[in-house]
VMD Tcl script that draws the C-alpha trace (Angstrom):
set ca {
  {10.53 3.90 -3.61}
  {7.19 5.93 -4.16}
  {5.06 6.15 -6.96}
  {2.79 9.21 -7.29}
  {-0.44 9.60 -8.87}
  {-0.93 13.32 -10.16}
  {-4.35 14.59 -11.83}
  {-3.85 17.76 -14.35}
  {-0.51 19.26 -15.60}
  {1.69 22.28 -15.38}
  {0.46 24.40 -12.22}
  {-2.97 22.78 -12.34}
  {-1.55 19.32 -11.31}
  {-2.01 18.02 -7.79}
  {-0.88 14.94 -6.38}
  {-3.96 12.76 -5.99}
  {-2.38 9.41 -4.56}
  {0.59 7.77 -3.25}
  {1.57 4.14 -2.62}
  {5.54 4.04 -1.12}
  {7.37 1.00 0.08}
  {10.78 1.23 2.32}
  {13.06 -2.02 1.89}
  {15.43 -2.57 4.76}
  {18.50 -3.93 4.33}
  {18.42 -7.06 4.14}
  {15.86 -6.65 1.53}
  {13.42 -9.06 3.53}
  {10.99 -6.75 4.44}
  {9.12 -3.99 2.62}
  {7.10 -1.49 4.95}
  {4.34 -0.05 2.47}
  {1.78 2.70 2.97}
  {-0.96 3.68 0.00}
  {-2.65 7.54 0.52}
  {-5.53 8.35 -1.25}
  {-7.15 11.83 -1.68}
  {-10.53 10.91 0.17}
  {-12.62 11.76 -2.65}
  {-11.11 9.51 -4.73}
  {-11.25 6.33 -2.01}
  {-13.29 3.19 -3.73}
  {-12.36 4.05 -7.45}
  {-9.55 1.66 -8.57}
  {-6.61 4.19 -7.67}
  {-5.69 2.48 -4.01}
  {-4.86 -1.06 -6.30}
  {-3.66 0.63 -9.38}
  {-0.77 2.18 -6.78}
  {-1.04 -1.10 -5.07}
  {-0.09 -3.22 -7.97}
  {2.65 -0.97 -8.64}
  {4.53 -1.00 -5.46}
  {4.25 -4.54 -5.38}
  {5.60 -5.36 -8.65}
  {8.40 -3.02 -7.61}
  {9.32 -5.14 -4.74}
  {8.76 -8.42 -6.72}
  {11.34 -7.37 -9.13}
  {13.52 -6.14 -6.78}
  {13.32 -9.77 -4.95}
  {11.99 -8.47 -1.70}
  {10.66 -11.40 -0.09}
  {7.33 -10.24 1.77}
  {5.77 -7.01 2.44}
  {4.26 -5.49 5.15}
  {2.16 -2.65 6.73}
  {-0.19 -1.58 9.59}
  {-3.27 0.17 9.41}
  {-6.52 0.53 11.85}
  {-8.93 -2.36 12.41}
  {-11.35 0.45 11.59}
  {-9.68 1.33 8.26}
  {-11.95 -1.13 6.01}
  {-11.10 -0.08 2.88}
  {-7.35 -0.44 3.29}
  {-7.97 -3.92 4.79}
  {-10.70 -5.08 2.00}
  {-7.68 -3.91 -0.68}
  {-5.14 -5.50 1.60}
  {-6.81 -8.59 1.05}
  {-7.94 -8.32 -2.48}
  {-4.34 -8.54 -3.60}
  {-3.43 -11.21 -1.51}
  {-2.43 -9.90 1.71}
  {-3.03 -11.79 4.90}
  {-4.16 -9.81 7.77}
  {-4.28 -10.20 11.17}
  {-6.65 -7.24 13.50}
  {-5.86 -6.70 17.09}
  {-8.60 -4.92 18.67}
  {-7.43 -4.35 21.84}
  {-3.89 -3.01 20.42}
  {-5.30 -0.78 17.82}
  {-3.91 -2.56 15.14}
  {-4.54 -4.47 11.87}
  {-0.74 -5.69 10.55}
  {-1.03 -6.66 6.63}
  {1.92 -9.19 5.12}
  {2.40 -10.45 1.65}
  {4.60 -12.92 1.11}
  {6.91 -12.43 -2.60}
  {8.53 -15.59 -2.74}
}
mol new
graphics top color blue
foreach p $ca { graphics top sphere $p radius 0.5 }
foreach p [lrange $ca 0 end-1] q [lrange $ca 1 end] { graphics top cylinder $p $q radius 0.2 }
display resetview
């Protein structure tokens, strides 16, 4: 599932955000992403997509989701934990893996 975030209409309209989540099977795990256009990084659009996808995945009973970003990536990890998410940054791998439990 993906939700989009589009600014203008009709051929002036331009996608502006994205927040996507991909269940597997099981329907144990959800692997999000959230993209922002960078202009519009620290204005309330990253959680408004946020709260979306996880709703989605609440309702749909996932039980936890998860995601990876950079340890460098500070806005994605500051929203990551705003709404909950508990994260866990591996320097020497690269890494910063985000999970929020749904149950």
């Amino acid at each position: 599932m993906a939700f989009v975030a589009v600014s203008g209409e009709g051929e002036d309209s331009e996608i502006i955000g994205v927040s996507r989540a991909l269940i597997n099977h099981e329907n144990t795990d959800a692997e999000f992403a959230i993209l922002i256009r960078s202009d519009l990084k620290g204005k309330g659009l990253g959680k408004i997509l946020m709260r979306k996808i996880i709703d989605y995945c609440k309702a749909k009973g996932t039980q936890q989701m998860s995601g990876m970003t950079m340890p460098t990536n500070r806005g994605m990890l500051t929203l990551a934990q705003k709404m909950g998410f508990a994260v866990d940054i591996h320097f020497e791998d690269g890494t910063a893996d985000m999970v929020l439990p749904l149950r």
